[in-house]
PyMOL Python script that loads the backbone (N, CA, C, O; Angstrom):
from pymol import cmd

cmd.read_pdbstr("""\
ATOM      1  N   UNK A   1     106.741 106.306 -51.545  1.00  0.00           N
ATOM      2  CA  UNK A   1     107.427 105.041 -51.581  1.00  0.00           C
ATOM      3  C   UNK A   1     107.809 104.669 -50.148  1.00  0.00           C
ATOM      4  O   UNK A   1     108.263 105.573 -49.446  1.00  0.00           O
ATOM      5  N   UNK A   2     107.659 103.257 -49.553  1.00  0.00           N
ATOM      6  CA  UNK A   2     107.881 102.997 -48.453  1.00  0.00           C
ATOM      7  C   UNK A   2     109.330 102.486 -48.272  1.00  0.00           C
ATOM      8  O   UNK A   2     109.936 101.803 -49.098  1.00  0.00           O
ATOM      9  N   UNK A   3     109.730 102.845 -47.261  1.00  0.00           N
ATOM     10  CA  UNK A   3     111.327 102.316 -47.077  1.00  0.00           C
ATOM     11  C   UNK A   3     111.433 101.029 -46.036  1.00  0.00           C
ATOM     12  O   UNK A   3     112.581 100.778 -45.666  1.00  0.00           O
ATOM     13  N   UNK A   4     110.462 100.253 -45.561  1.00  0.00           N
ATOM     14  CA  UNK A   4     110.316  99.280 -44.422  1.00  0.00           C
ATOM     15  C   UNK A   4     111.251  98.139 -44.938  1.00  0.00           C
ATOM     16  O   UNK A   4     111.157  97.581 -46.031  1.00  0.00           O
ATOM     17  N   UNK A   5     112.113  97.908 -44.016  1.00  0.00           N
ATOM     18  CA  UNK A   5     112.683  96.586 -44.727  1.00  0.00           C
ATOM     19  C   UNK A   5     112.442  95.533 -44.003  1.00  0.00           C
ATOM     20  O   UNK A   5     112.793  94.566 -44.678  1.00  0.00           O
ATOM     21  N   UNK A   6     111.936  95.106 -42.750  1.00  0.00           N
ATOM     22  CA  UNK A   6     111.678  94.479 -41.824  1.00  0.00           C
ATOM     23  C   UNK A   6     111.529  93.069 -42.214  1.00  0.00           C
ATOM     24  O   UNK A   6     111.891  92.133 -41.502  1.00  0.00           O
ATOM     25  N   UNK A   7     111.033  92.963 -43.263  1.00  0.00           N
ATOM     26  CA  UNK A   7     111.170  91.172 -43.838  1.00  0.00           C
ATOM     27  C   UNK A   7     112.022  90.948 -45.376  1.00  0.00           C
ATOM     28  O   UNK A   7     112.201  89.896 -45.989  1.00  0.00           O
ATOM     29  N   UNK A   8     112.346  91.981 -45.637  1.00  0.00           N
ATOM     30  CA  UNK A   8     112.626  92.521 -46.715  1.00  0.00           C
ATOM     31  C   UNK A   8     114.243  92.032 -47.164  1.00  0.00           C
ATOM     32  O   UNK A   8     114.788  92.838 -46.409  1.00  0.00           O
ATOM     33  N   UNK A   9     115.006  91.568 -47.594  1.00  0.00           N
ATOM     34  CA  UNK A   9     116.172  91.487 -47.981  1.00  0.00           C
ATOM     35  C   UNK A   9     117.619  92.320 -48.732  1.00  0.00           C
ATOM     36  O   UNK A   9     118.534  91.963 -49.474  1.00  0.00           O
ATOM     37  N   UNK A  10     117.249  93.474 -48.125  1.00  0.00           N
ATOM     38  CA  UNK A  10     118.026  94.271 -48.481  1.00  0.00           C
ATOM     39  C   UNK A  10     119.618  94.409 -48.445  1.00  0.00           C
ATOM     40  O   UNK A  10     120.397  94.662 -49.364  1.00  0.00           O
ATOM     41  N   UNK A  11     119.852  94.163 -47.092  1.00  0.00           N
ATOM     42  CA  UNK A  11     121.342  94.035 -47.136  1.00  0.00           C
ATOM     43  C   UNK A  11     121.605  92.802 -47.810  1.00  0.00           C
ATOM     44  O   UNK A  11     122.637  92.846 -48.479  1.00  0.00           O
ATOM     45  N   UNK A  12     121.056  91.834 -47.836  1.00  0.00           N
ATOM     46  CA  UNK A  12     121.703  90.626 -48.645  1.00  0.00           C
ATOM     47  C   UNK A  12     121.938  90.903 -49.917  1.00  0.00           C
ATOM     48  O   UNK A  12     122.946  90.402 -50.416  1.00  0.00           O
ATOM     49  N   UNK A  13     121.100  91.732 -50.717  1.00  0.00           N
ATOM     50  CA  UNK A  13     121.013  92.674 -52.258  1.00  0.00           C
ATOM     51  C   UNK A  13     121.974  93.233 -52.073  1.00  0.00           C
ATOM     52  O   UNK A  13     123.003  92.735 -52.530  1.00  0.00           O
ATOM     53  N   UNK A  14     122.043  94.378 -51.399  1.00  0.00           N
ATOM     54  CA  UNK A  14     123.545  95.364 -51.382  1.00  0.00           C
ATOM     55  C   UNK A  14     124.776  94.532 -51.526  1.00  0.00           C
ATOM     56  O   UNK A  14     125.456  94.497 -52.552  1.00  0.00           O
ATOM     57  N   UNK A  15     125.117  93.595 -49.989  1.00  0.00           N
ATOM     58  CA  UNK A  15     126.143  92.824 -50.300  1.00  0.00           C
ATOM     59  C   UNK A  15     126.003  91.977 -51.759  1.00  0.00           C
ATOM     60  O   UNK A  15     126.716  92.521 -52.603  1.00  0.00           O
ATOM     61  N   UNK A  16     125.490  91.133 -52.143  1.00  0.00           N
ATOM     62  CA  UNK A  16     125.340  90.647 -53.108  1.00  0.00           C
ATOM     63  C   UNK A  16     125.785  91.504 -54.859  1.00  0.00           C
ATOM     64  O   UNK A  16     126.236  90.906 -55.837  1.00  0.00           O
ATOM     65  N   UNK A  17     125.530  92.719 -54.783  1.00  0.00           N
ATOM     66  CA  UNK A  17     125.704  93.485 -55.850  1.00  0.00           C
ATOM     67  C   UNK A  17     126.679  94.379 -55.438  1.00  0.00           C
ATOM     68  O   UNK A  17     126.928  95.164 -56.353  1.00  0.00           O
ATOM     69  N   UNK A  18     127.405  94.609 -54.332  1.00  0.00           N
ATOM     70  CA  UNK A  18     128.583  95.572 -53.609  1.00  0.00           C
ATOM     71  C   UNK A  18     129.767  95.784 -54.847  1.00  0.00           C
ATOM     72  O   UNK A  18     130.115  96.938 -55.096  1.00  0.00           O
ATOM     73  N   UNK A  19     130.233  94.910 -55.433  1.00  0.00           N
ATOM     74  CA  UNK A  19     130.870  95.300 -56.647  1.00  0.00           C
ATOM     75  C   UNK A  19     130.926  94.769 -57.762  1.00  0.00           C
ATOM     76  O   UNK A  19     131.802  94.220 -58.431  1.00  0.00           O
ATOM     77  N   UNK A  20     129.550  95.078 -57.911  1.00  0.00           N
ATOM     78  CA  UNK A  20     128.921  94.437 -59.519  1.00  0.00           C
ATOM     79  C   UNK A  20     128.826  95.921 -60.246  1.00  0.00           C
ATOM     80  O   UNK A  20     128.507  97.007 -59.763  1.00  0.00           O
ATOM     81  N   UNK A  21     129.116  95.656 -61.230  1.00  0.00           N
ATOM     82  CA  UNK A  21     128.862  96.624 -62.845  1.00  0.00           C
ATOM     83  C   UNK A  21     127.285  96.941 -63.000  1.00  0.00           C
ATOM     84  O   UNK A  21     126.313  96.246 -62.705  1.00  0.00           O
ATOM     85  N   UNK A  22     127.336  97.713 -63.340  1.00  0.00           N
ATOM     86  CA  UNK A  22     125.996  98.272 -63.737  1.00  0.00           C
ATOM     87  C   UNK A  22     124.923  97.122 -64.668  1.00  0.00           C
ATOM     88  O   UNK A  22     125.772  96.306 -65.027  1.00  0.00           O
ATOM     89  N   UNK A  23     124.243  96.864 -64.960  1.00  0.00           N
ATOM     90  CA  UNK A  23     123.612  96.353 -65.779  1.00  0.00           C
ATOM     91  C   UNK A  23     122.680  94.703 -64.787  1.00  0.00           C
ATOM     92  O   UNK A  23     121.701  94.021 -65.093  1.00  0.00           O
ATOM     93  N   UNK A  24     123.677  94.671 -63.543  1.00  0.00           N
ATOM     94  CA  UNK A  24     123.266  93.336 -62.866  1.00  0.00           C
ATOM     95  C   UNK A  24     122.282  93.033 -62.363  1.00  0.00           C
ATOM     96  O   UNK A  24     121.706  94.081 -62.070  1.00  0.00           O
ATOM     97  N   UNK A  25     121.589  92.025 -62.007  1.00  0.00           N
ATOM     98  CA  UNK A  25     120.538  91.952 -61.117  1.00  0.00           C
ATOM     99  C   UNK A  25     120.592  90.172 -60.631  1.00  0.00           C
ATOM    100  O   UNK A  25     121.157  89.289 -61.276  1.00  0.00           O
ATOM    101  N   UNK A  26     119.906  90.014 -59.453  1.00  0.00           N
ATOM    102  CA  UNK A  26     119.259  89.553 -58.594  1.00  0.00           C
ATOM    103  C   UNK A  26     118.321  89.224 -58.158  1.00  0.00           C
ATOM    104  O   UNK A  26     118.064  90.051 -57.283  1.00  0.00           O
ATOM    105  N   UNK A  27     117.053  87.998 -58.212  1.00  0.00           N
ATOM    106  CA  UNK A  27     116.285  87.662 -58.104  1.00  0.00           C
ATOM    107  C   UNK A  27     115.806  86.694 -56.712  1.00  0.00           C
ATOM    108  O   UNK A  27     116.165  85.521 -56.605  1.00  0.00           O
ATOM    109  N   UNK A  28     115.096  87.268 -55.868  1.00  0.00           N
ATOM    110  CA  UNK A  28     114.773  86.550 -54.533  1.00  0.00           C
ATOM    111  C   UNK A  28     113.364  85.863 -54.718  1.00  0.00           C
ATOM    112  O   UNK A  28     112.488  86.395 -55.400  1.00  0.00           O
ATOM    113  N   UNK A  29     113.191  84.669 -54.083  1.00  0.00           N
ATOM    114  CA  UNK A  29     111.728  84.446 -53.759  1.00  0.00           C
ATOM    115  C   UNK A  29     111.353  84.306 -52.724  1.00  0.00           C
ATOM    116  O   UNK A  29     112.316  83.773 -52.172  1.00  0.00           O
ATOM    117  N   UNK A  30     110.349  84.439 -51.775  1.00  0.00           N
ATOM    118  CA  UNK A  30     109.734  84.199 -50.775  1.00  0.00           C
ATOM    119  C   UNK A  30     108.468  83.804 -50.738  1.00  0.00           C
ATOM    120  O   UNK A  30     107.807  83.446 -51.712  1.00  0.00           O
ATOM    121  N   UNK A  31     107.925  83.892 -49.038  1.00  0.00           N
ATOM    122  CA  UNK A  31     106.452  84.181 -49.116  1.00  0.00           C
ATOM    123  C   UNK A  31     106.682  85.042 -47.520  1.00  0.00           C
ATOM    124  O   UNK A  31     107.490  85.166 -46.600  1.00  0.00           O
ATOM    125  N   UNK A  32     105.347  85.493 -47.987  1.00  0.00           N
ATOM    126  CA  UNK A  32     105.021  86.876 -46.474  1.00  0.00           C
ATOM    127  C   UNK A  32     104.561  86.309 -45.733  1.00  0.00           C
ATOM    128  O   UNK A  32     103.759  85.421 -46.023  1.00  0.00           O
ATOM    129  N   UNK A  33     104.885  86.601 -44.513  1.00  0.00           N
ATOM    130  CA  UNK A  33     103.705  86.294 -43.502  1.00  0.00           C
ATOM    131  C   UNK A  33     102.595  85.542 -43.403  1.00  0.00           C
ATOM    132  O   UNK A  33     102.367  84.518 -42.759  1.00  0.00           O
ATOM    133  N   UNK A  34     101.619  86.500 -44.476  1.00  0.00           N
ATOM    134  CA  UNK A  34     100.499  86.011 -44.568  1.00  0.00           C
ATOM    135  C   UNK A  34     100.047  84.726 -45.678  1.00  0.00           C
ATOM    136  O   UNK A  34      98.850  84.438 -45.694  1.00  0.00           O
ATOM    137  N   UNK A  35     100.897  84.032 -46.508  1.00  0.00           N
ATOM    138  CA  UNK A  35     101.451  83.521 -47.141  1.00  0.00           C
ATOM    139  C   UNK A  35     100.933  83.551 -48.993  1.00  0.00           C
ATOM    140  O   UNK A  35     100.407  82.806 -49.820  1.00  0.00           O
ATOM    141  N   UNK A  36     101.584  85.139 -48.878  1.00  0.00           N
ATOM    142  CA  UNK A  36     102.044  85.719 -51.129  1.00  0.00           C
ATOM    143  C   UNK A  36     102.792  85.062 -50.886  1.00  0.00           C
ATOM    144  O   UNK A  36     103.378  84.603 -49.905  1.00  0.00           O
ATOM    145  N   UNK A  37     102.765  85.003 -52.081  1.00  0.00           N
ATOM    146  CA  UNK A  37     104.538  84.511 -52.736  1.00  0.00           C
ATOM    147  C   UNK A  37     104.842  85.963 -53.394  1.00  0.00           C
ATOM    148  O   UNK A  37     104.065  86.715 -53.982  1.00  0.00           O
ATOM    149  N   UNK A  38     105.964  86.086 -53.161  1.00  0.00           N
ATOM    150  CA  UNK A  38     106.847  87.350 -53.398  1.00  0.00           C
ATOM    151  C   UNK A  38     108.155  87.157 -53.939  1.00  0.00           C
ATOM    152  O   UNK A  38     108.910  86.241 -53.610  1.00  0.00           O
ATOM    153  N   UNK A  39     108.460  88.271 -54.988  1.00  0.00           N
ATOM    154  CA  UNK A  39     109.934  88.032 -55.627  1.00  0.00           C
ATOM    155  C   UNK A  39     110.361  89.063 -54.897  1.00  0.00           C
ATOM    156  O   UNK A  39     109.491  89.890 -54.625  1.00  0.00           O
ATOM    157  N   UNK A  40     111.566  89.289 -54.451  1.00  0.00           N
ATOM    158  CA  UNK A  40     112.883  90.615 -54.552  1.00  0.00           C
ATOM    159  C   UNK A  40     113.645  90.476 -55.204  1.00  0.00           C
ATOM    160  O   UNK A  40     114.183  89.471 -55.668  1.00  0.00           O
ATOM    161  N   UNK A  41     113.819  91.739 -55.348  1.00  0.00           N
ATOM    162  CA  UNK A  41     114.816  91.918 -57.124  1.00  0.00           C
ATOM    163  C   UNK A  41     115.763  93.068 -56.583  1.00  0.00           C
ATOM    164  O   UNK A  41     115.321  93.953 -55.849  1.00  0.00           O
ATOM    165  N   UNK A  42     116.846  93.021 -56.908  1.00  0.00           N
ATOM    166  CA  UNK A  42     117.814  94.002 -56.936  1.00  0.00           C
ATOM    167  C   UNK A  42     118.459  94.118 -58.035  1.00  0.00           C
ATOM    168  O   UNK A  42     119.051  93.224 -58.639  1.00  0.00           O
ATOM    169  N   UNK A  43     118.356  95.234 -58.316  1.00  0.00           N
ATOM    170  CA  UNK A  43     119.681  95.820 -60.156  1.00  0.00           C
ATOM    171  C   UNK A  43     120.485  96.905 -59.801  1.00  0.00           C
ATOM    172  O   UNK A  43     120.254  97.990 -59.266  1.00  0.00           O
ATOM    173  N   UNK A  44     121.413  96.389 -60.196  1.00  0.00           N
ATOM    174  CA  UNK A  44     122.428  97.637 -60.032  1.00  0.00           C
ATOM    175  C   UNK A  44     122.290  98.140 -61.350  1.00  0.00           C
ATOM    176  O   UNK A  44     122.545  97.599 -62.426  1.00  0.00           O
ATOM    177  N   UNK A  45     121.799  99.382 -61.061  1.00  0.00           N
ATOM    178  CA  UNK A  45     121.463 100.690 -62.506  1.00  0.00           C
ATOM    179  C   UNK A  45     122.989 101.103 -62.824  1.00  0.00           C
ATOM    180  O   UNK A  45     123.530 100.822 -63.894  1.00  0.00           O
ATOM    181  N   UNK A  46     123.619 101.797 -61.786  1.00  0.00           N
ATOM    182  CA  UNK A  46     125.752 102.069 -62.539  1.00  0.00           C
ATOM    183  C   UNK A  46     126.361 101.498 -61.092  1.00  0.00           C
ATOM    184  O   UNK A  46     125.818 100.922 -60.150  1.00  0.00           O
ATOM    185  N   UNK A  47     127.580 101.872 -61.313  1.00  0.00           N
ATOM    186  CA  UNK A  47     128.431 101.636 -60.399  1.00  0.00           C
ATOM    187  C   UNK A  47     127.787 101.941 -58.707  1.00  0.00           C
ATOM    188  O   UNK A  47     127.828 101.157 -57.759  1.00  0.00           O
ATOM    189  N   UNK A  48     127.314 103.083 -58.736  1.00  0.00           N
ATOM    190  CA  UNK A  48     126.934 103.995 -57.460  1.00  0.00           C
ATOM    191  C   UNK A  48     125.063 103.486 -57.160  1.00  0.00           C
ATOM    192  O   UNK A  48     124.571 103.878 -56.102  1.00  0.00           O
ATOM    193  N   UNK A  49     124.527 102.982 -57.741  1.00  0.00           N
ATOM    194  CA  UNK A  49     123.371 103.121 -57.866  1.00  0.00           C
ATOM    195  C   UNK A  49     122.395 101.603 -57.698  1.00  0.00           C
ATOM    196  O   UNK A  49     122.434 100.746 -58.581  1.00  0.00           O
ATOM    197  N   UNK A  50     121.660 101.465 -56.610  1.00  0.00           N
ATOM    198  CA  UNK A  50     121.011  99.959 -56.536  1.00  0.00           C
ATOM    199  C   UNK A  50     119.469 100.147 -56.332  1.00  0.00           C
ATOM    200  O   UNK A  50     118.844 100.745 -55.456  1.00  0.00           O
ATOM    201  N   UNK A  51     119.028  99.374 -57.532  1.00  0.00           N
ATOM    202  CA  UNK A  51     117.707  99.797 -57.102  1.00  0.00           C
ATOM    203  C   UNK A  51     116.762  98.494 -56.312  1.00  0.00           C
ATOM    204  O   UNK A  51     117.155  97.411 -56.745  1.00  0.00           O
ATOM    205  N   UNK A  52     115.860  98.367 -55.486  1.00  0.00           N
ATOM    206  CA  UNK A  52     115.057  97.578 -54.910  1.00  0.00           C
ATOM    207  C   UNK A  52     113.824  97.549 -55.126  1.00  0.00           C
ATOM    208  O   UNK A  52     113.194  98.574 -54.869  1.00  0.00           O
ATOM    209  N   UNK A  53     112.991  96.181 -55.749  1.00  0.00           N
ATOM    210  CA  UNK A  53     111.341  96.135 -55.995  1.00  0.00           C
ATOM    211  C   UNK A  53     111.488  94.927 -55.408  1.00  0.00           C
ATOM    212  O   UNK A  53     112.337  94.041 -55.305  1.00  0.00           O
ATOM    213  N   UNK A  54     110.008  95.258 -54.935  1.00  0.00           N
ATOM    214  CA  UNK A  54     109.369  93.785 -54.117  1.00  0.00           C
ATOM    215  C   UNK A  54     108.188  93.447 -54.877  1.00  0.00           C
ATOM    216  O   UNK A  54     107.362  94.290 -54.525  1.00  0.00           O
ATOM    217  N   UNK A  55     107.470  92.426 -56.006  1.00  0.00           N
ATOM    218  CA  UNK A  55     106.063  92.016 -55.704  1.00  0.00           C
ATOM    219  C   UNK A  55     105.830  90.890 -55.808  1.00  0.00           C
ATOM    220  O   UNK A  55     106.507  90.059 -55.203  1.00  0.00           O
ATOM    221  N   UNK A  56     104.659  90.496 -56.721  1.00  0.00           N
ATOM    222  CA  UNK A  56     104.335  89.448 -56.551  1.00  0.00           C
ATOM    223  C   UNK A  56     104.677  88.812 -57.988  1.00  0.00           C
ATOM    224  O   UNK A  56     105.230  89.506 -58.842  1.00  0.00           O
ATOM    225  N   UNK A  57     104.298  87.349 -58.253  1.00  0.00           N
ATOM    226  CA  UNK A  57     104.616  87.026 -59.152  1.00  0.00           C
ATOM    227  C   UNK A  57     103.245  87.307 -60.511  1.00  0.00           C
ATOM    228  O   UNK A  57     102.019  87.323 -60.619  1.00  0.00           O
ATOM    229  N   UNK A  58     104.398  87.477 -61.270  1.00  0.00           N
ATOM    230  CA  UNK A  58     103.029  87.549 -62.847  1.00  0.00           C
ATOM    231  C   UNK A  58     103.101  89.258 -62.725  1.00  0.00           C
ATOM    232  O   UNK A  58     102.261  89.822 -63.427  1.00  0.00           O
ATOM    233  N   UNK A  59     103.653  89.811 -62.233  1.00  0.00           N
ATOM    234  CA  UNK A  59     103.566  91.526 -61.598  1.00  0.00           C
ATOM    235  C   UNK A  59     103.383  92.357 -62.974  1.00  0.00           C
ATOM    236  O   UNK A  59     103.892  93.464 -62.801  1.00  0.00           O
ATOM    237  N   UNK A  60     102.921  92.251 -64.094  1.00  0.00           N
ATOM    238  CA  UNK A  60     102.518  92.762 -65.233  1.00  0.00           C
ATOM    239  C   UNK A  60     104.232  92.750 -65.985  1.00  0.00           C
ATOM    240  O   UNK A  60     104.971  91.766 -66.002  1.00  0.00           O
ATOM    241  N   UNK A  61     104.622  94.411 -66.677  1.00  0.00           N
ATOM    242  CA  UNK A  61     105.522  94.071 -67.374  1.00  0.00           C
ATOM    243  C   UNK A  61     107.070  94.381 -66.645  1.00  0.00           C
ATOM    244  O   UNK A  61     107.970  94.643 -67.442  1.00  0.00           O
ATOM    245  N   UNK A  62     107.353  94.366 -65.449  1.00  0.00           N
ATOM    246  CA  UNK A  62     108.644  93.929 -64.772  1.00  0.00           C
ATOM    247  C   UNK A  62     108.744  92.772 -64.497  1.00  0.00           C
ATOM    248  O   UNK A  62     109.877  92.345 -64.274  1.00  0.00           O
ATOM    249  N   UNK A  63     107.525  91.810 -64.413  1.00  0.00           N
ATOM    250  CA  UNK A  63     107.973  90.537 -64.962  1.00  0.00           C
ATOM    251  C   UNK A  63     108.759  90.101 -65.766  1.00  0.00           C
ATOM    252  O   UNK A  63     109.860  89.567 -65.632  1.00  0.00           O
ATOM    253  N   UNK A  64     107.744  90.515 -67.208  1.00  0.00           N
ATOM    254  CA  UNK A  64     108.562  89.892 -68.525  1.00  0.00           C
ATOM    255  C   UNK A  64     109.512  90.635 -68.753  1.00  0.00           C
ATOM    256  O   UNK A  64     109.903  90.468 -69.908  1.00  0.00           O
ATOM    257  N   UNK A  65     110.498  91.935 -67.806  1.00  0.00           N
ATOM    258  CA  UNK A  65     111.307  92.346 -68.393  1.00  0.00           C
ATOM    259  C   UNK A  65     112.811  91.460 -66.858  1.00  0.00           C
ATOM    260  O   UNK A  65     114.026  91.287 -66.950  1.00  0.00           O
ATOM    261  N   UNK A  66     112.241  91.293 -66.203  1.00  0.00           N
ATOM    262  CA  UNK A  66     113.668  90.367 -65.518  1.00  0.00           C
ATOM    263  C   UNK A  66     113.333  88.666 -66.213  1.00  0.00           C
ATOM    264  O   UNK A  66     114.275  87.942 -65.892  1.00  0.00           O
ATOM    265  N   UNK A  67     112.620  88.146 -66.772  1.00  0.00           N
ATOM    266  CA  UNK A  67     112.819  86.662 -66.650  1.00  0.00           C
ATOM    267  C   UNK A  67     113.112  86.666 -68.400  1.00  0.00           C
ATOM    268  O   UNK A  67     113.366  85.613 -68.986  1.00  0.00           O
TER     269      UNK A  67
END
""", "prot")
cmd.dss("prot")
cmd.show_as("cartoon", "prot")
cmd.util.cbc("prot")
cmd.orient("prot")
């Protein structure tokens, strides 16, 4: 798993979910560079715990499970 955050929106996720309840999430859109279109998603899994995915849109079934 890569940890690069360089275009990536991470601290805005952290702050954004800093004292949210477990169950939350967060939905980003962009485009890269090269011009994807890209979602970022942040969920806070519990109190202690944030998880981060980046892809694209239509991304099979983590799609239909955030929208």
């Amino acid at each position: 798993m890569k940890q690069n955050k360089g275009l990536y929106s991470k601290d805005y996720i952290e702050k954004a979910l800093e004292d949210a309840p477990g169950g939350i999430k967060i939905v980003l859109s962009g485009t890269a560079p090269n011009g994807i279109p890209l979602i970022a998603l942040g969920y806070r899994d519990s109190r202690k715990t944030t998880l981060f995915f980046v892809m694209t849109p239509k991304a099979g079934k983590i799609y239909r499970w955030f929208w």
